[in-house]
C-alpha positions as CSV (number, residue, x, y, z in Angstrom):
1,X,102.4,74.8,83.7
2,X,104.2,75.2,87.1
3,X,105.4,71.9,88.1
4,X,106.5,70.1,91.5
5,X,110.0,70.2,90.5
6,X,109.5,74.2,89.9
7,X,108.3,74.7,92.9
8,X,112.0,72.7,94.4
9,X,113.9,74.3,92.1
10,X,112.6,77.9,93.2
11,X,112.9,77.4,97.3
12,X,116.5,75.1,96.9
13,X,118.2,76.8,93.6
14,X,118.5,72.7,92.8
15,X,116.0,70.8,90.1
16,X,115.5,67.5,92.0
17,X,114.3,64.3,89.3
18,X,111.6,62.3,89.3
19,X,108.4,64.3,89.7
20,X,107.4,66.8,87.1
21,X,103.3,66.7,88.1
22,X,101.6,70.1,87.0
23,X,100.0,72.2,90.3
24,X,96.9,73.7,89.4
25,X,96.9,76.7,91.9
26,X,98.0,77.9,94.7
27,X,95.7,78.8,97.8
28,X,96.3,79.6,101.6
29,X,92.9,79.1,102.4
30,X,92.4,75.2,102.5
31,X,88.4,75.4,101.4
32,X,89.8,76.8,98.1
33,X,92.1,73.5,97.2
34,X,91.4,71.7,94.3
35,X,92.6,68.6,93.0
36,X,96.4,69.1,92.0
37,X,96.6,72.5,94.3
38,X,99.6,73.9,96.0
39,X,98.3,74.5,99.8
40,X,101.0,77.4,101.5
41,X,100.2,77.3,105.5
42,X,100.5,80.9,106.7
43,X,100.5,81.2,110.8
44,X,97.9,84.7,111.7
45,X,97.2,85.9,114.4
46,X,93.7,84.6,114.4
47,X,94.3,81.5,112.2
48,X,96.8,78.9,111.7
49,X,96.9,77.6,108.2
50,X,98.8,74.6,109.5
51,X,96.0,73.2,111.2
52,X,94.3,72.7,108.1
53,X,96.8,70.4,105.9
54,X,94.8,67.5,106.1
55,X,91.7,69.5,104.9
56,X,93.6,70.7,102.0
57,X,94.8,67.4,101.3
58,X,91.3,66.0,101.7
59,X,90.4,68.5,99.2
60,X,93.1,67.2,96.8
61,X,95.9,69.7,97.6
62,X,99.1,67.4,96.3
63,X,102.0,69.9,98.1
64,X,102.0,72.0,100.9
65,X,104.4,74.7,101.9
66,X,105.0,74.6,105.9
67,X,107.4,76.6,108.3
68,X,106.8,74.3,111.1
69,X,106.1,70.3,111.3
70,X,102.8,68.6,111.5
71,X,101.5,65.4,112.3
72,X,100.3,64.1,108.9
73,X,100.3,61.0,107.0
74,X,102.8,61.7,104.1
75,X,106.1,62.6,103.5
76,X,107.8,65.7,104.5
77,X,110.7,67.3,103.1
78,X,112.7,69.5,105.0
79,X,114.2,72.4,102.7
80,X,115.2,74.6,105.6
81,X,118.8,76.2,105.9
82,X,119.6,75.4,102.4
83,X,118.8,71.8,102.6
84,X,118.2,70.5,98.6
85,X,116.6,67.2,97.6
86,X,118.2,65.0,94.8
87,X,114.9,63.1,93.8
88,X,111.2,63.1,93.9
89,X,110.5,59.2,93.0
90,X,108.3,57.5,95.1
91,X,106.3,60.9,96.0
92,X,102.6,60.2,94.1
93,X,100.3,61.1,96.7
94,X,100.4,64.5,98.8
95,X,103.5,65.6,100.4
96,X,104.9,68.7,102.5
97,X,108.0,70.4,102.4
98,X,109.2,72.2,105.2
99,X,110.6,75.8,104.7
100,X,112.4,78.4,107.4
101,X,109.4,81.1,105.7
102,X,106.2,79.9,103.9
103,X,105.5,83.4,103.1
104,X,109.2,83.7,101.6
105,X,109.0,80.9,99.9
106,X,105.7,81.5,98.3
107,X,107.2,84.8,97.0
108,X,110.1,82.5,95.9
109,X,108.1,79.8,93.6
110,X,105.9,83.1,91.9
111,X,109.1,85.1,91.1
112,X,110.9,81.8,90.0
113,X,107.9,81.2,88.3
114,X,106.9,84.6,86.6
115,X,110.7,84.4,84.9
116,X,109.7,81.5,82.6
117,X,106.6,83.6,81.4
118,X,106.7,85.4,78.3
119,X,103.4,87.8,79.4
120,X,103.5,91.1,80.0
121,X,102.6,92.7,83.3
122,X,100.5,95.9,84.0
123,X,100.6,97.1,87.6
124,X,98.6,99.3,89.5
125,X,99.0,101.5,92.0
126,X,97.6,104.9,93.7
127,X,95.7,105.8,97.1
128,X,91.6,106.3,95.5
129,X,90.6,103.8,92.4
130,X,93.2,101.4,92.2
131,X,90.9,98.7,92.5
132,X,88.0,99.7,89.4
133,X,91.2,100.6,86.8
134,X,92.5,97.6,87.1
135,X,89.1,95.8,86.5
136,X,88.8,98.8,83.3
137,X,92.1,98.0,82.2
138,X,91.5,94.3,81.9
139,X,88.4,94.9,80.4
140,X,89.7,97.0,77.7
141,X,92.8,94.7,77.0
142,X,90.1,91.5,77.0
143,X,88.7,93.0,73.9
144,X,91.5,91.1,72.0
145,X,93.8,89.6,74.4
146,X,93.6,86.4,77.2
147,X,94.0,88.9,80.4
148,X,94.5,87.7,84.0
149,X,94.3,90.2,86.8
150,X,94.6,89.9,90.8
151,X,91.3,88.9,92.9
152,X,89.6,91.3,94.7
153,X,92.0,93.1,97.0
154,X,94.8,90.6,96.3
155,X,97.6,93.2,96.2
156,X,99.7,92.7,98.7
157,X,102.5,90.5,99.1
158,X,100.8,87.1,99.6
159,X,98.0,88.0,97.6
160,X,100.1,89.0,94.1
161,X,102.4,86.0,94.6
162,X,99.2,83.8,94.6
163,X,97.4,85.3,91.3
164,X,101.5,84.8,89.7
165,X,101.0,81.7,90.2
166,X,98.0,81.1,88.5
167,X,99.6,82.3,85.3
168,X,100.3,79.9,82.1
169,X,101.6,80.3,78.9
170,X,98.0,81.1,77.6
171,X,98.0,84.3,79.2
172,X,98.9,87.5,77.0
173,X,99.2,90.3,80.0
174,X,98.4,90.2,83.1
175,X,97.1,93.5,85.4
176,X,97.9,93.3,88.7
177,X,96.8,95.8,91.3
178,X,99.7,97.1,93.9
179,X,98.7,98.0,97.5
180,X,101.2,99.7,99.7
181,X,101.1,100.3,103.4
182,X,105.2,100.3,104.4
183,X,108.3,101.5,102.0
184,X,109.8,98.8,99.9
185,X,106.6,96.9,99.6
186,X,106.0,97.9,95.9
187,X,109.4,97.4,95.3
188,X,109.1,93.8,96.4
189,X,105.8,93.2,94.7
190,X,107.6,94.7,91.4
191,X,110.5,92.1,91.8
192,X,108.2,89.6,91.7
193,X,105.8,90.2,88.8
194,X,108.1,92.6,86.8
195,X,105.7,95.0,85.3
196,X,106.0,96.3,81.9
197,X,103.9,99.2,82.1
198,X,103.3,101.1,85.3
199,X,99.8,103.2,85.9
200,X,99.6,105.6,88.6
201,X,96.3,107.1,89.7
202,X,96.6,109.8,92.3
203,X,98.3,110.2,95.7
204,X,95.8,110.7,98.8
205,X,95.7,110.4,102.4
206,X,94.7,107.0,103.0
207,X,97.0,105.1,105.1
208,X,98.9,108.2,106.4
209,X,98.3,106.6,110.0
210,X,100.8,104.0,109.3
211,X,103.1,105.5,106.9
212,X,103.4,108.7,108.1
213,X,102.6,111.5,105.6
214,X,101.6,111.9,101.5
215,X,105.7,112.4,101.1
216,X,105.8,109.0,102.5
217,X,102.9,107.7,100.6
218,X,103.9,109.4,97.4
219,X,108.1,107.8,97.7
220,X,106.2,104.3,98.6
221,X,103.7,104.4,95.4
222,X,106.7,105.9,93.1
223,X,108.6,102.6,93.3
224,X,106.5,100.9,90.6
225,X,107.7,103.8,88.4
226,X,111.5,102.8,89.8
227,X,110.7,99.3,89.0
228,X,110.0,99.2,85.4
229,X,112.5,98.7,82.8
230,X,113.9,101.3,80.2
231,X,111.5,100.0,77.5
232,X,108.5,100.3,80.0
233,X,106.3,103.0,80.1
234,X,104.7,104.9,83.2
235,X,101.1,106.2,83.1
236,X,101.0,109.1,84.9
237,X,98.5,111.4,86.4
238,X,99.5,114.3,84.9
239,X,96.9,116.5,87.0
240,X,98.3,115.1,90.5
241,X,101.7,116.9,91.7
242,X,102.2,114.2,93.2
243,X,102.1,112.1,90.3
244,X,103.9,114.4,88.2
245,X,107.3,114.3,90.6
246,X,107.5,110.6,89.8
247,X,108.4,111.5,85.9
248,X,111.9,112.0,87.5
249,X,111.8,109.2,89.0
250,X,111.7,106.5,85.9
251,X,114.1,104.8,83.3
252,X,110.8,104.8,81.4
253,X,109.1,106.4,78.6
254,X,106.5,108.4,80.5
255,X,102.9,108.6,79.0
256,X,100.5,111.4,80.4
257,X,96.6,111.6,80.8
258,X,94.7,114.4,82.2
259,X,92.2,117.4,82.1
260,X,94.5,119.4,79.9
261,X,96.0,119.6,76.4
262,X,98.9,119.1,77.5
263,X,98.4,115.3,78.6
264,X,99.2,112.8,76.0
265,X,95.5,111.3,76.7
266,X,93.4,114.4,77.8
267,X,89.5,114.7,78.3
268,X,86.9,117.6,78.2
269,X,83.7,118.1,77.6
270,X,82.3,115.6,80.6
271,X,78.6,115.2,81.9
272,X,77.6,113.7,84.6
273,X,74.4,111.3,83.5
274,X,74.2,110.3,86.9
275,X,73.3,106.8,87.5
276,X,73.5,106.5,83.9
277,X,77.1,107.0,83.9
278,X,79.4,109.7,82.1
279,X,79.9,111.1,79.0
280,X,83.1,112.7,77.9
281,X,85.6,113.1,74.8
282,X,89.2,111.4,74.7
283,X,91.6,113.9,72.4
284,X,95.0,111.1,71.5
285,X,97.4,112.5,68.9
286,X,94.8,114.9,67.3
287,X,91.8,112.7,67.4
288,X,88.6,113.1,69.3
289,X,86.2,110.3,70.4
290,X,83.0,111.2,72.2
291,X,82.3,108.2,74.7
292,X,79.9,107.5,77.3
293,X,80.2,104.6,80.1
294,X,78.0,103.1,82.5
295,X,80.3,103.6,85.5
296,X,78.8,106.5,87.9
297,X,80.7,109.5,88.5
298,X,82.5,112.3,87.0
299,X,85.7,111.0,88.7
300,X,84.6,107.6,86.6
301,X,86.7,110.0,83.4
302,X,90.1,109.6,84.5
303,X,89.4,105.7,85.5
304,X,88.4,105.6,81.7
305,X,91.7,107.6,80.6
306,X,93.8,105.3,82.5
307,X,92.3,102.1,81.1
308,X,92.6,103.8,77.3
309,X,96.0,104.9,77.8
310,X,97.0,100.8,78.3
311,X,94.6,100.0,75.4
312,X,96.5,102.4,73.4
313,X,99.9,101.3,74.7
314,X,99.2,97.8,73.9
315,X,98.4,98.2,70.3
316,X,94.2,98.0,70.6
317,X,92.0,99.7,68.4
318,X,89.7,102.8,69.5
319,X,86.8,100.4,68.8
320,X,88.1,97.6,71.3
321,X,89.3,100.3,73.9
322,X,85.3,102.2,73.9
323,X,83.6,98.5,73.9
324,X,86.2,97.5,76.8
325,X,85.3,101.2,78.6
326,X,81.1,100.5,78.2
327,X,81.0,97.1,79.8
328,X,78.5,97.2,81.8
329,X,79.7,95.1,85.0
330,X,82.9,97.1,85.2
331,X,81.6,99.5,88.2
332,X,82.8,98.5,91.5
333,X,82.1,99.6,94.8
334,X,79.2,101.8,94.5
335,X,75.9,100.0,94.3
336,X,72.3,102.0,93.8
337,X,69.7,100.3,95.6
338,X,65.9,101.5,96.4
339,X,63.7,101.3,100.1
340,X,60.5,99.9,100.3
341,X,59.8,103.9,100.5
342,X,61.1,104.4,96.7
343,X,64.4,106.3,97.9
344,X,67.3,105.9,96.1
345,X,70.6,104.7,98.5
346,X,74.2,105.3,97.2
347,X,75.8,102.1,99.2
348,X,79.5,103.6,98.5
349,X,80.4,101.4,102.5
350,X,83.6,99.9,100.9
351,X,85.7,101.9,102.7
352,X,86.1,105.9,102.6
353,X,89.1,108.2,102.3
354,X,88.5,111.9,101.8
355,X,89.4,112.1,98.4
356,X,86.8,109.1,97.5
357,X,84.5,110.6,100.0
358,X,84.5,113.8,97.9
359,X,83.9,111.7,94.9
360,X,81.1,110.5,96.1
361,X,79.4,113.9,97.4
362,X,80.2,115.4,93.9
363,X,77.7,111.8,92.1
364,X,75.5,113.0,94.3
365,X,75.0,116.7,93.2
366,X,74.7,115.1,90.0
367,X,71.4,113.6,91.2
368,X,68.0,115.3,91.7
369,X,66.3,114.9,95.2
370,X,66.0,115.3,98.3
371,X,70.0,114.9,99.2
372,X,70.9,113.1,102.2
373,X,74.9,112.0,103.3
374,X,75.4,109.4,106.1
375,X,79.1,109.6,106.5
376,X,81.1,108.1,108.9
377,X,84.8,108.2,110.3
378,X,88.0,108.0,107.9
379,X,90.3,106.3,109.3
380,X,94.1,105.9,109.0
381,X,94.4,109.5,107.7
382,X,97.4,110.4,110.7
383,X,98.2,113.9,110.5
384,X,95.4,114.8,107.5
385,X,92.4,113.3,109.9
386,X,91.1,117.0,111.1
387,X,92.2,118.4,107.9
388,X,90.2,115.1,105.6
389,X,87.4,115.7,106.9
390,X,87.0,119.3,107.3
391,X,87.3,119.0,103.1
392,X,84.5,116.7,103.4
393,X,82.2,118.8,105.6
394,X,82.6,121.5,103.5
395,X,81.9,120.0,100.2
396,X,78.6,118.5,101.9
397,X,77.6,121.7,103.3
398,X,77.5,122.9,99.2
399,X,75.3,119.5,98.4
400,X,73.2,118.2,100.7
401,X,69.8,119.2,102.2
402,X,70.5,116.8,104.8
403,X,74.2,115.8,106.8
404,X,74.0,112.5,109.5
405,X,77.4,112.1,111.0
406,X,78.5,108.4,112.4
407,X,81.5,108.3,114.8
408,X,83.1,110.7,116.7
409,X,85.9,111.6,114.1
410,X,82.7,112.5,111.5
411,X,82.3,114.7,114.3
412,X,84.5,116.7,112.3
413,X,82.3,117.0,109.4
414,X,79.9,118.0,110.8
415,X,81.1,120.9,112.3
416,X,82.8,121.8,109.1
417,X,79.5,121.6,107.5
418,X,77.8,124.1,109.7
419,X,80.6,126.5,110.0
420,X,80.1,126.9,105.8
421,X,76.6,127.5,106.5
422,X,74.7,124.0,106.4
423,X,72.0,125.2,109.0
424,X,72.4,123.5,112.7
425,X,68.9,121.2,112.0
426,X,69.7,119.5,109.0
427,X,72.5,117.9,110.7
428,X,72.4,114.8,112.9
429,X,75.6,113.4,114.8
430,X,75.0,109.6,116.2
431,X,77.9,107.6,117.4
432,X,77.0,103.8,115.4
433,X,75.2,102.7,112.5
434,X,71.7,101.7,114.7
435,X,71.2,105.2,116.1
436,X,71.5,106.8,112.1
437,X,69.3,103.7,110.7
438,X,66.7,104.6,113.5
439,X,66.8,108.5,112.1
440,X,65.9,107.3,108.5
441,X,64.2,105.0,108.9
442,X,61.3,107.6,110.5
443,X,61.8,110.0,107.6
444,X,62.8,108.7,104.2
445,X,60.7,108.9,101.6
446,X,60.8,108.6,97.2
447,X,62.1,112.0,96.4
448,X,65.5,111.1,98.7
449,X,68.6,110.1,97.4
450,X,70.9,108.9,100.0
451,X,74.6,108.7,100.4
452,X,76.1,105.9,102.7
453,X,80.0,106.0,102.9
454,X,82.0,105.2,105.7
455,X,85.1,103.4,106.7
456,X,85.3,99.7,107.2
457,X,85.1,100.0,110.7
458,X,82.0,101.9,110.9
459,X,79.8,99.1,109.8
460,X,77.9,101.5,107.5
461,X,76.5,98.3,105.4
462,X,74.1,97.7,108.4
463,X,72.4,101.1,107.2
464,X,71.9,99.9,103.4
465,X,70.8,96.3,104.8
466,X,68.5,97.6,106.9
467,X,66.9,100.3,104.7
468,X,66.8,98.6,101.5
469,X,64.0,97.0,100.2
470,X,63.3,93.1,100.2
471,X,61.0,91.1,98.0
């Protein structure tokens, strides 16, 4: 277990005596401290995590990581330029050592710490589904192996430092989801948990606002494939082009799944069941296995392929790998939900890009009904905005009976909708959540199935929340 003295030894390159007492995680938020927790004060821009030592301490926080002094009741060390401590005796209670970075230094104690870990490391990365393979991958390697993977939308570089450091020696592989929003971020985030295997799911617009273009996107997300070791293996969408320029790219043996034969892992045959999930064969090395999952979607397949291709990689057997695949709690995001009317919502409000957008149009053509789509604006799509969701009007003009637009970037979609033919009255354009809630709410009824998908911003939850039905 990661020890005080680790944690010294990581920030100072020195091993100070005297105090080997475990830490039992590692939090930023001070309500999450338990007793023996390493408390890392981050300064925000709305929050100050240094104004909450005591509370962490109160909460039975033992260390805490600060880049600027405090008045508290304990002893401080001061680490900065350099500085190295000799000894540890005398420090029982809680204490604080004062670093030039706490968000350096937290990066510091996981790499420090991830080096004395024999576990191997799966990462994650892509624009559209990051989130749900990791959760599919950890469910298929679970099947026969102690698994830990990243929190929620811990992928970033306080987040994966933070789940590092909850690793032990009991762990067996770890999967650890890889955001990206600037160049060299993966590469950072891959210097700290050194990943074994490297999965890749697609390259999209989403975050083209801040990094500039898919070129940009695709370089940032290719340096997992960089990062891993000549004995590693990449995971690669062989159907993206994207995807496919990063085979280049890697030391590693490359592993490909996909729509065609020609992907080492390759799937045909799929039907969508609609909210009964997906069926689909798996071909692997001249074998077929027909499988069907609970998660909803066609696009659910290559989630599944990504999570088998691990399973297969890490020695499981087809049996573990399709009882991983049909757990049932393993589909994220999307929840089904009734009104007191009997329609059916889609509550896909997460967040929207226009490839996850289009995902979400094609579950609903699945899906017999009435067909309504609330969308709202995309954000952070730079360049691709007009183009994003033009492809989004379009698709809905081939699916639904009904089109409400939220936002005046959905403004877009709309427009593309009726220029490929949706007529003019089945679609509505409002400019917040209240005004589209106010249009259903007068007309829904239990033949409807209704999409709701929008980006965080947009508040599109207040639609589901205020159509769906309460006991």
């Amino acid at each position: 277990m990661l020890t005080v003295a680790d944690i010294f030894e990581a920030i100072t390159g020195k091993r100070p005596a005297d105090n080997e007492t475990v830490i039992t995680d590692a939090v930023i938020d001070s309500r999450r401290a338990i007793s023996g927790a390493l408390f890392v004060a981050m300064s925000g821009q709305n929050s100050d995590g240094h104004n909450y030592v005591k509370h962490a301490f109160s909460k039975g926080a033992v260390v805490a990581i600060l880049q600027k002094t405090v008045e508290v009741d304990c002893p401080v060390f001061d680490l900065r330029q350099g500085k190295t401590v000799d000894s540890l005796a005398g420090t029982d209670g809680p204490f604080c050592i004062l670093v030039d970075n706490s968000i350096l230094a937290l990066q510091q104690v996981a790499r420090f710490w991830r080096r004395k870990l024999k576990l191997k490391v799966i990462g994650v990365t892509g624009s559209v589904g990051k989130s749900t393979t990791k959760e599919v991958i950890a469910e298929v390697l679970g099947q026969r192996y102690r698994t830990l993977k990243n929190e929620g939308n811990f992928n970033n570089e306080i987040g994966l430092p933070l789940t590092v450091l909850r690793m032990s020696e009991g762990y067996e592989y770890a999967v650890l989801e890889m955001g990206f929003y600037v160049l060299g971020e993966i590469s950072l985030l891959c210097d700290i948990a050194l990943p074994e295997i490297g999965v890749v799911t697609n390259i999209g617009t989403v975050h083209a606002e801040r990094a500039g273009s898919q070129e940009i996107i695709a370089r940032g997300k290719a340096e997992l494939v960089e990062s891993l070791p000549e004995e590693g293996i990449a995971v690669l969408n062989q159907d993206d082009p994207w995807v496919r320029g990063m085979a280049s790219k890697t030391r590693a043996r490359v592993f490909w799944y996909g729509f065609t034969p020609e992907a080492d892992l390759w799937a045909d045959n799929i039907i969508g069941l609609g909210l009964q999930g997906v069926s689909f064969r798996l071909h692997y090395q001249g074998s077929t296995h027909s499988i069907q999952i609970p998660m909803i979607g066609r696009h659910s397949v290559q989630t599944a392929m990504r999570a088998a291709a691990v399973g297969l990689l890490c020695g499981l057997s087809w049996q573990e790998i399709i009882a991983g695949l049909q757990a049932s709690h393993t589909q994220l995001r999307l929840v089904a939900v009734r009104t007191n009317q009997g329609a059916l919502i889609l509550d896909d409000t997460y967040n929207a890009t226009p490839e996850s957008t289009l995902a979400a149009l094609n579950l609903l053509d699945e899906l017999d009904g009435r067909r309504i789509a609330v969308l709202g604006d995309m954000l952070e799509l730079g360049q691709y905005e007009q183009e994003g969701h033009e492809q989004v009007g379009l698709r809905a003009a081939q699916i639904v009976n009904q089109l409400i637009t939220v936002g005046s970037r959905a403004r877009m979609i709309a427009s593309s909708a009726k220029s490929a033919g949706l007529a003019g009255q089945r679609i509505k354009q409002v400019e917040n959540a209240d005004q589209a809630i106010q249009i259903l709410q007068s007309q829904l009824s239990k033949n409807d199935v209704v999409l709701v998908k929008g980006s965080r911003s947009m508040h599109m939850e207040k639609i589901v929340g205020a159509l769906e039905a309460h006991s």
